[in-house]
C-alpha positions in Angstrom: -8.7 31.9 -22.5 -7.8 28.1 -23.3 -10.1 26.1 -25.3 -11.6 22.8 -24.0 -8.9 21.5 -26.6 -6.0 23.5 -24.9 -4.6 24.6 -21.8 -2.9 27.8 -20.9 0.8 27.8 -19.0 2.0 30.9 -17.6 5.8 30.8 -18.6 8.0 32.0 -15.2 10.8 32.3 -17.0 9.5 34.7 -19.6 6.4 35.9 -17.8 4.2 35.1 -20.7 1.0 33.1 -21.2 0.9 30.9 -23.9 -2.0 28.4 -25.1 -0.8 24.9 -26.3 -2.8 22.2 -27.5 -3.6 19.3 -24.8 -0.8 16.9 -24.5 1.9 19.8 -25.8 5.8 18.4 -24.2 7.4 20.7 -22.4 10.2 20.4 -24.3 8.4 21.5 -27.5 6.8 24.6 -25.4 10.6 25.2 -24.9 11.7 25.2 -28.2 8.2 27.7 -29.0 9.7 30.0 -26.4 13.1 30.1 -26.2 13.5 31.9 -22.8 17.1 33.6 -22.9 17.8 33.1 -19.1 18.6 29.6 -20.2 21.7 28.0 -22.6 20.8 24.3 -22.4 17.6 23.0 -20.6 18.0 20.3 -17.8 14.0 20.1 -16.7 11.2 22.0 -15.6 9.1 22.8 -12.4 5.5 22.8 -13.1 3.5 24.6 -10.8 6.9 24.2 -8.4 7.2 20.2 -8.6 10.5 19.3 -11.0 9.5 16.9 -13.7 11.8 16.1 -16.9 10.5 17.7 -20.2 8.7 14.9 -21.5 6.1 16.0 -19.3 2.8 16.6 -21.2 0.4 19.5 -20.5 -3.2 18.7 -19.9 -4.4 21.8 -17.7 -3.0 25.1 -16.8 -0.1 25.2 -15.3 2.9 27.7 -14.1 6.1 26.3 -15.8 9.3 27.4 -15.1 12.7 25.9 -17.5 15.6 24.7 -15.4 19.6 25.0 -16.8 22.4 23.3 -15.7 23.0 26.6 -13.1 20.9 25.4 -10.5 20.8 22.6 -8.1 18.0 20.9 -9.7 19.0 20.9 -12.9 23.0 19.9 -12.0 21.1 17.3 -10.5 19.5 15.9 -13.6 22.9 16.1 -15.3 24.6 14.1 -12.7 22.0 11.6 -12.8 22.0 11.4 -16.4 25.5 11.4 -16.6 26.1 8.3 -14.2 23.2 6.5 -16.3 25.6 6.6 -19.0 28.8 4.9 -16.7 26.5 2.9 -15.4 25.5 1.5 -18.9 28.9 1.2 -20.0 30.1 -0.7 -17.2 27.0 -3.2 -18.3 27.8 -3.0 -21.7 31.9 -3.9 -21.1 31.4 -6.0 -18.0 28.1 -7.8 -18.1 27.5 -9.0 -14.2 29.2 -6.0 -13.6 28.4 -3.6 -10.5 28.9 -0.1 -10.3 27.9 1.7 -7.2 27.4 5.7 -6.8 28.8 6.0 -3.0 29.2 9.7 -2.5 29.6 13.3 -3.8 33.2 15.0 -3.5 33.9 18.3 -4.2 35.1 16.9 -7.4 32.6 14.7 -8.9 30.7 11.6 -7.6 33.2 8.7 -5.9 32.2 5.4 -7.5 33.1 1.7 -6.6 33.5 -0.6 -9.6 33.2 -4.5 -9.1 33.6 -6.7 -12.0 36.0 -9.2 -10.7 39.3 -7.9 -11.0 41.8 -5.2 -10.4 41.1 -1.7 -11.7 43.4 -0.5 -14.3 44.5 2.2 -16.4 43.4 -0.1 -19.1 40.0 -0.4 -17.7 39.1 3.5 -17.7 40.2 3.9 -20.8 37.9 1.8 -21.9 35.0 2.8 -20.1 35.6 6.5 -21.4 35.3 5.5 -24.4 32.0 3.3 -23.9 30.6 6.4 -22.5 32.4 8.5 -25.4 29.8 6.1 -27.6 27.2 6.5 -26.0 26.8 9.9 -25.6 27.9 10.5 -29.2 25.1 8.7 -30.2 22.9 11.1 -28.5 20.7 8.1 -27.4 17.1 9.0 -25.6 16.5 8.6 -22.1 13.2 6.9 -21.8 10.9 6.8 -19.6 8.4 4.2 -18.5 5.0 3.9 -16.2 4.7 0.4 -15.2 3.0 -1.1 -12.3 5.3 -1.2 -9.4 5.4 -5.7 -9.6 6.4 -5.5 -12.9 9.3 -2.7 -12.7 10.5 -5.1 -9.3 10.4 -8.0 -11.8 12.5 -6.0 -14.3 15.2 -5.4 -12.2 15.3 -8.8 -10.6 15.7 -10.0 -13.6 18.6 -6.9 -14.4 19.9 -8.2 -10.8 19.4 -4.5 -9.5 19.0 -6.5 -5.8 19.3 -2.9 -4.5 16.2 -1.6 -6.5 14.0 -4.6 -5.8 14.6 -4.1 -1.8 13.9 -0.6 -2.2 10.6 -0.5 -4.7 9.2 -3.5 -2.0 9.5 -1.3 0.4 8.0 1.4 -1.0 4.4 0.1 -1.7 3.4 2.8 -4.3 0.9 1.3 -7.1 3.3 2.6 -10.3 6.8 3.1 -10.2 8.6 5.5 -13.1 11.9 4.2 -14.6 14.0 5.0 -17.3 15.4 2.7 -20.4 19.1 4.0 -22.1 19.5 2.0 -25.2 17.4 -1.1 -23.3 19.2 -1.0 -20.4 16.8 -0.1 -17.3 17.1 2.3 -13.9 15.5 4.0 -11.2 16.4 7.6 -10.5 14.4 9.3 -7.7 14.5 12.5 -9.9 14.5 13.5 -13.7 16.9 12.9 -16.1 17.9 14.7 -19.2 15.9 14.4 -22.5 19.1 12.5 -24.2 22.6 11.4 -24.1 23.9 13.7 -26.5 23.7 16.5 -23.6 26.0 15.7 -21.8 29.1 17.4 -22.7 31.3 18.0 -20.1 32.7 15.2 -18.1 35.6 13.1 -16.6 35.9 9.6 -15.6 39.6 8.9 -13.5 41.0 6.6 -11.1 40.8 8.2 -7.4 41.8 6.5 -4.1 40.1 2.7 -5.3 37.3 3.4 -6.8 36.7 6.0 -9.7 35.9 9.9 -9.5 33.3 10.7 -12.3 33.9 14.3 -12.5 31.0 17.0 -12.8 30.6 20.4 -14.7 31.0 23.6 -11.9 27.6 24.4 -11.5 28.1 28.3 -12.2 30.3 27.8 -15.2 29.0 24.4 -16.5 31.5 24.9 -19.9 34.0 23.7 -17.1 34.9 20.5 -15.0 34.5 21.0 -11.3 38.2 21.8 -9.6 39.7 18.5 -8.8 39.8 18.6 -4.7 41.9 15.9 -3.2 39.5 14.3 -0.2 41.4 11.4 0.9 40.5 11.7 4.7 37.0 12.0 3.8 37.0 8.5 1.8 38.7 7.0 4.5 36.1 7.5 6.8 33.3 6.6 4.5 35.2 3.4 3.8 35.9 2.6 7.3 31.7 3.0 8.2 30.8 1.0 4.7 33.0 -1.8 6.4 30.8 -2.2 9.3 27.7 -1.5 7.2 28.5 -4.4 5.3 29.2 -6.8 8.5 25.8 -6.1 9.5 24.1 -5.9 6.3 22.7 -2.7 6.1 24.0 -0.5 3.1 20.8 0.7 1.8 17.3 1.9 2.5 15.7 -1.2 1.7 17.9 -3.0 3.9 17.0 -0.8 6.6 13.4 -1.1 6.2 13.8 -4.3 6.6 15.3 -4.5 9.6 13.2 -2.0 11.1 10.2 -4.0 10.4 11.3 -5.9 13.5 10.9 -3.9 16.5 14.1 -5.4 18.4 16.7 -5.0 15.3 15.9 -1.0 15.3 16.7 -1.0 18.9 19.9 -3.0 18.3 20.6 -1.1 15.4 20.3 2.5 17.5 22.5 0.9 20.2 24.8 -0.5 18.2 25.3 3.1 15.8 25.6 5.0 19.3 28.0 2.6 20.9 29.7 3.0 17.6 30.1 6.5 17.8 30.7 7.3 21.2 33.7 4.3 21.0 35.2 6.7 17.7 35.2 9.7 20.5 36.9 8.2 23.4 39.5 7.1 20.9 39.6 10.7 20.0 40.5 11.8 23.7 43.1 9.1 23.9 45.0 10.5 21.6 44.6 14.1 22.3 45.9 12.5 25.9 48.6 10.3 24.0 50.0 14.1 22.4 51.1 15.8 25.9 52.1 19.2 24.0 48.0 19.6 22.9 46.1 23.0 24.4 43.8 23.7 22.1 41.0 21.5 20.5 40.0 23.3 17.4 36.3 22.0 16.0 35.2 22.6 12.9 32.2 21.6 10.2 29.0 22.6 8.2 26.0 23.9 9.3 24.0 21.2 11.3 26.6 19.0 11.2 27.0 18.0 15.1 29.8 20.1 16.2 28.4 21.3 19.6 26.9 17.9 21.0 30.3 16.2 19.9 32.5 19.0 21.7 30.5 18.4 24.7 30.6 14.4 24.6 34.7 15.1 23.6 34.7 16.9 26.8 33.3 14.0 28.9 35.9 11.8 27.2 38.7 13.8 28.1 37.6 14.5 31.9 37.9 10.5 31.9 41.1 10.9 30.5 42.6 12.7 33.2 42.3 16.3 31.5 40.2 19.4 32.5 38.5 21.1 28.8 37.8 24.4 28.9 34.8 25.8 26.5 35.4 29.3 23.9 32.8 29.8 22.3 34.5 31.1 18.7 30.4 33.0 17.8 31.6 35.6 21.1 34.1 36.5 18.8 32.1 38.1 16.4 33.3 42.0 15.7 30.6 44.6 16.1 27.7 44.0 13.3 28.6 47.1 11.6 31.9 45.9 10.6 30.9 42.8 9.5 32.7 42.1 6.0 29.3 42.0 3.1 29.5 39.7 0.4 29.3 40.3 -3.2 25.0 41.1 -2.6 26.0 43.5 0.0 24.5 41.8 2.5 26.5 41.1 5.7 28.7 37.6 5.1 28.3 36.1 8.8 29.8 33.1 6.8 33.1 35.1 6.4 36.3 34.1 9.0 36.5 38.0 8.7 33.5 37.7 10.6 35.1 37.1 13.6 37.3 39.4 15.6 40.6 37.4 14.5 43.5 39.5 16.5 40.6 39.9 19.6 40.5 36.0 19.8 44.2 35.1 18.8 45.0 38.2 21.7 43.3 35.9 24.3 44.7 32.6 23.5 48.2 34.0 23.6 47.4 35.5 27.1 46.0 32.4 28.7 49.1 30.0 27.4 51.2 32.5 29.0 49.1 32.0 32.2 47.6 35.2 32.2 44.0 35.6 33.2 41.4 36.7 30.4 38.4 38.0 30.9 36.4 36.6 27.7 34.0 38.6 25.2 30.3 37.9 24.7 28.2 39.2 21.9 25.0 40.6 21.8 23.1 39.1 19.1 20.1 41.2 19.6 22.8 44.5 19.7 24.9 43.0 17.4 27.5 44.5 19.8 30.6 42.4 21.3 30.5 43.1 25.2 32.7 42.3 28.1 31.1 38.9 29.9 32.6 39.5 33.5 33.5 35.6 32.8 37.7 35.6 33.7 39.6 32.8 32.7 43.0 31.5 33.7 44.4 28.0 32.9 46.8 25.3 34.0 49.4 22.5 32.2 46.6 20.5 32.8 43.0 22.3 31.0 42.8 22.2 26.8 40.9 24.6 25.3 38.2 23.5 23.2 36.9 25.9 20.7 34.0 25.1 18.3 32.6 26.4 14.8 32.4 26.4 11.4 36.0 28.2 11.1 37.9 26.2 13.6 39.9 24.7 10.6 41.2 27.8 9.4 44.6 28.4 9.4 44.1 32.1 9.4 42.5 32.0 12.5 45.0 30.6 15.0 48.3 30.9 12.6 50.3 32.6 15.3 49.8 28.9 17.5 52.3 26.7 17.4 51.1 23.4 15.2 52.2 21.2 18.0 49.9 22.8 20.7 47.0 22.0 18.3 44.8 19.2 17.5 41.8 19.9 14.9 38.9 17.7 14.2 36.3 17.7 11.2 33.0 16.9 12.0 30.7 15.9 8.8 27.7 14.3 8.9 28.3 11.3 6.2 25.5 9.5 4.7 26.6 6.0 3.9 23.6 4.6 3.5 21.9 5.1 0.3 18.8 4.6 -1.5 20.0 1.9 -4.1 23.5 1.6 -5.5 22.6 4.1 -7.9 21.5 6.4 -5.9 23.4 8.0 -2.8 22.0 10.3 -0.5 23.7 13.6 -0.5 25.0 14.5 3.4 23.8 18.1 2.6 20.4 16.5 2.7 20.9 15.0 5.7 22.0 18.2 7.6 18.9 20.5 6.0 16.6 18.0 7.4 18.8 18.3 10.9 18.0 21.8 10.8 14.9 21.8 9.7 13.5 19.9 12.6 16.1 21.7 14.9 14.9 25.3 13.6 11.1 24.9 14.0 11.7 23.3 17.2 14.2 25.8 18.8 14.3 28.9 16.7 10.7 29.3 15.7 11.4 29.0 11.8 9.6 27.4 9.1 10.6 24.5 7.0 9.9 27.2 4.4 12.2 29.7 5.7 15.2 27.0 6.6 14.5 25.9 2.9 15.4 29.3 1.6 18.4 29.8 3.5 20.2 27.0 2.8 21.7 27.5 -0.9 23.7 30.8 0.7 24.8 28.7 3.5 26.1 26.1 1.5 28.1 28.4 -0.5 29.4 29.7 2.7 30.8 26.0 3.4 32.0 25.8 0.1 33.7 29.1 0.3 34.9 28.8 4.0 35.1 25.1 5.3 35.4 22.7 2.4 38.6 23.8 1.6 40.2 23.3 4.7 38.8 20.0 5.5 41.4 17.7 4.8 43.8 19.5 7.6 42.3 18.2 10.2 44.0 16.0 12.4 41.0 13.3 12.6 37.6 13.3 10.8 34.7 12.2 12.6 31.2 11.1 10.9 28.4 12.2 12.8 25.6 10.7 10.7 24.1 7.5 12.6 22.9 5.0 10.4 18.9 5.0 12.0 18.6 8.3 11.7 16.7 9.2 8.7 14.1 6.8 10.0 14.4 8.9 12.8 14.1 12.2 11.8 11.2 11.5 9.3 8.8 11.3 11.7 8.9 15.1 13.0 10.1 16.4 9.2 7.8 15.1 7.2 5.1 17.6 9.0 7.2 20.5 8.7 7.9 19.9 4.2 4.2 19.5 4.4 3.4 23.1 5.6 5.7 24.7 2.7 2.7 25.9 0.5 2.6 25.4 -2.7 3.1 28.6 -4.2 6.1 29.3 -2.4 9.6 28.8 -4.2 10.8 26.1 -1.7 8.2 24.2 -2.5 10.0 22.2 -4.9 13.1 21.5 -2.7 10.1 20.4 0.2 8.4 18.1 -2.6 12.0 16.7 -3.5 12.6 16.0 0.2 9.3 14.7 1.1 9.6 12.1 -2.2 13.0 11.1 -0.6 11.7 10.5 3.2 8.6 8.2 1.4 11.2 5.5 0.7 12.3 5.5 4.8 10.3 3.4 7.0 10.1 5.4 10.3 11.9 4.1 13.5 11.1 5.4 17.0 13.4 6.6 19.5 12.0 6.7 22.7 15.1 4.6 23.4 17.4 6.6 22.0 20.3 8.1 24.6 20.3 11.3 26.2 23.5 12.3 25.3 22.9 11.5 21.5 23.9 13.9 18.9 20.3 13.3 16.8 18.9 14.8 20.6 20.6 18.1 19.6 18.1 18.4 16.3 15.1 16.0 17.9 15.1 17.1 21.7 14.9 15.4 24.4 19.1 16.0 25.3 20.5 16.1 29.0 22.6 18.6 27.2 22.3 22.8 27.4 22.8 24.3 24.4 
């Protein structure tokens, strides 16, 4: 038992107790332990909350030592990682801005403004600023302060970003972090010290620069370099209106929502938005006369069925009759579903699906023949006839949704020209501060959070603990295959974190703390703190957040 001069942690990684004097690191119980699971330490969870390893131990607590293989701790290392561009750019370009905008598959995507043209010359000698830097292995400190006097701090650092978002935020003390003097604000630890930070890249991409990342199952090796040009177009082309209205981060939203009739714009003017980017869409699936099949693809949560049906609406205005397939009544009989490398079954899998059944039907009804269409049985797991027949004209397109629609496996024996494929994503644009993006996988487990509780009877909990398998599905199976698409289509609205806080917050709040998701819910929560909430009694029927809030003139 612990003296009233010590506490006792219960090590998860080793399953061990261990007393340590009061006020014992966690980086110094690491190096007393040593647990083998782990090659180089990124941070901790103690008693499930992540903290960095300067954390000091003052009761009992459950600790459990985080690597670069996990989220979390790839995580920390990206942060930390961008501290270090980030303090180059300041130390080469005083004045100089860098902003994190988004996470490829690659790396993170980062815009650099310091006044003139990006050149080879320019890398170079940010590399090797960084090269410096993390050679001299410098600390990354961290710092308590009252919240006025970290604002004041970066005011006077001309971190406008931070000082919008730490006003908004209203918490008594705000923890930053100094590199070699230089302050920042991370919502999340960062490594002990430079010197970690091993494997990286820094290269021109598209106009900005691609600060490349470690693979997070082999972190010895950079990330594969993905080319996502489509992808950064889009984000581009919604930053460009962001920036006419003035609203490229939280604490620009929050203050605009303060005012009750500036949310409402703002919700009419991100639907109008949208729903202007979908008509488009149908013109030019009008414009291509040889088109039959609208193929529909994206991640989990992303939008893909309220968008079909809005797509549908558009095109009946242009003149052309859509048919619905659903690609899930394609699914071969449970028992021959393909298992992944677990042995579970891989519902993720295109093999999933019963590929010559489906690519059998689409022939038939471009010939003009009449199908009658599967329909599977979840509860059976059995694919059934439906007794629903279908025969088509020169005038109906199919559309066909789901998270494979992009596959070239799946329809390779229809002729390109007869196809027209869309990507629907849910792109965050918005971010916190320029420092700190919000990933779009965020966005989309707090989608289906709110839409699982609501419709499926899940827990926040039980979402939570899904979601790393499904996201290596869409790695596996989607990501890839992305850039073919004919058009991309960003389904994130710029309100709607405000809007979704509201009914999520609840949900992370029932995750217990014991449970292993409570970490992930804790992160989450943190995150939604910095959003001021925005109602949407106002907000349309037919919007795609109404597929994941309720309240749609949609079935589903």
């Amino acid at each position: 038992m612990a003296s009233n001069k010590s506490a006792r942690i219960f090590c998860v990684n080793t399953h061990e107790y261990m007393d340590v004097p009061l006020g014992t690191t966690l980086y110094e119980i690491y190096n007393q332990l040593k647990p083998g699971d782990i090659t180089e330490v990124a941070n901790a969870k103690v008693n499930n909350i992540v903290t960095d390893l300067d954390y000091a131990i003052f009761s009992n607590k459950d600790v459990e030592f985080q690597g670069m293989t996990c989220a979390s701790g790839m995580r920390t290392y990206g942060r930390s990682l961008f501290f270090v561009l980030s303090k180059a750019v300041k130390d080469l370009f005083p004045g100089g801005v860098i902003i994190n905008e988004t996470m490829t598959a690659s790396g993170a995507y980062c815009k650099l403004e310091i006044g003139q043209e990006l050149t080879d010359d320019i890398i170079q000698k940010l590399r090797g600023q960084m090269k410096t830097i993390i050679d001299n292995d410098f600390p990354f400190v961290k710092v308590t302060a009252h919240t006025d006097n970290a604002v004041q701090l970066f005011q006077q650092h001309n971190h406008i970003s931070k000082v919008k978002l730490l006003t908004c935020h209203k918490k008594l003390y705000t923890t930053y972090y100094l590199l070699d003097g230089e302050p920042d604000y991370y919502y999340g630890p960062l490594l002990r010290s430079t010197g970690q930070l091993k494997v990286y890249g820094l290269e021109r991409y598209n106009d900005g620069l691609l600060l490349r990342m470690p693979q997070i199952n082999n972190p010895s090796q950079l990330l594969p370099f993905i080319k996502q040009d489509k992808m950064l177009d889009i984000i581009k082309e919604q930053k460009e209106w962001q920036k006419i209205i003035g609203i490229s981060t939280i604490g620009e939203l929050n203050e605009l929502c303060r005012n009750k009739r500036d949310a409402i714009n703002i919700i009419n003017v991100s639907e109008a938005l949208q729903e202007k980017k979908i008509a488009k869409i149908a013109e030019n699936i009008k414009n291509k006369s040889s088109v039959r099949l609208v193929l529909i693809a994206g991640p989990s949560s992303s939008g893909k069925t309220t968008f079909s049906k809005r797509l549908s609406i558009q095109l009946v205005a242009e003149g052309i009759r859509p048919v619905a397939i659903s690609m899930d009544d394609y699914f071969v009989d449970r028992e021959h579903t393909p298992l992944d490398e677990n042995g579970e079954y891989d519902f993720e899998s295109v093999y999933a699906l019963d590929i010559e059944h489906l690519q059998r039907d689409l022939k038939a009804l471009f010939d003009g023949q009449q199908v009658e269409l599967p329909k599977f049985d979840f509860t059976t797991g059995k694919s059934l006839p439906s007794g629903n027949k279908l025969k088509i004209d020169d005038k109906t397109v199919i559309i066909m949704e789901g998270i494979h629609g992009l596959n070239p496996e799946l329809t390779k024996n229809i002729p390109a020209e007869m196809k027209y494929k869309v990507f629907v994503s849910a792109l965050t644009t918005i971010q916190l501060d320029y420092h700190n993006f919000i990933p779009t996988s965020d966005n989309r487990l707090l989608r289906r959070i709110v839409r699982d509780y609501k419709y499926r009877n899940y827990s926040a909990e039980e979402t939570i603990s899904r979601w790393s398998s499904v996201i290596a599905g869409e790695n596996k199976w989607i990501v890839p295959f992305q850039e073919e698409a004919d058009v991309m289509f960003n389904s994130a609205l710029l309100f709607e974190l405000a809007g979704l806080r509201t009914q999520a917050l609840p949900l992370l709040e029932m995750v217990p703390e014991s449970a292993p998701e409570y970490s992930e819910a804790n992160r989450l929560r943190n995150f939604l703190n910095y959003i001021l909430p925005i109602k949407i009694d106002g907000l349309p029927p037919t919007s795609l957040l109404r597929e994941f809030m309720g309240g749609s003139t949609f079935h589903y």
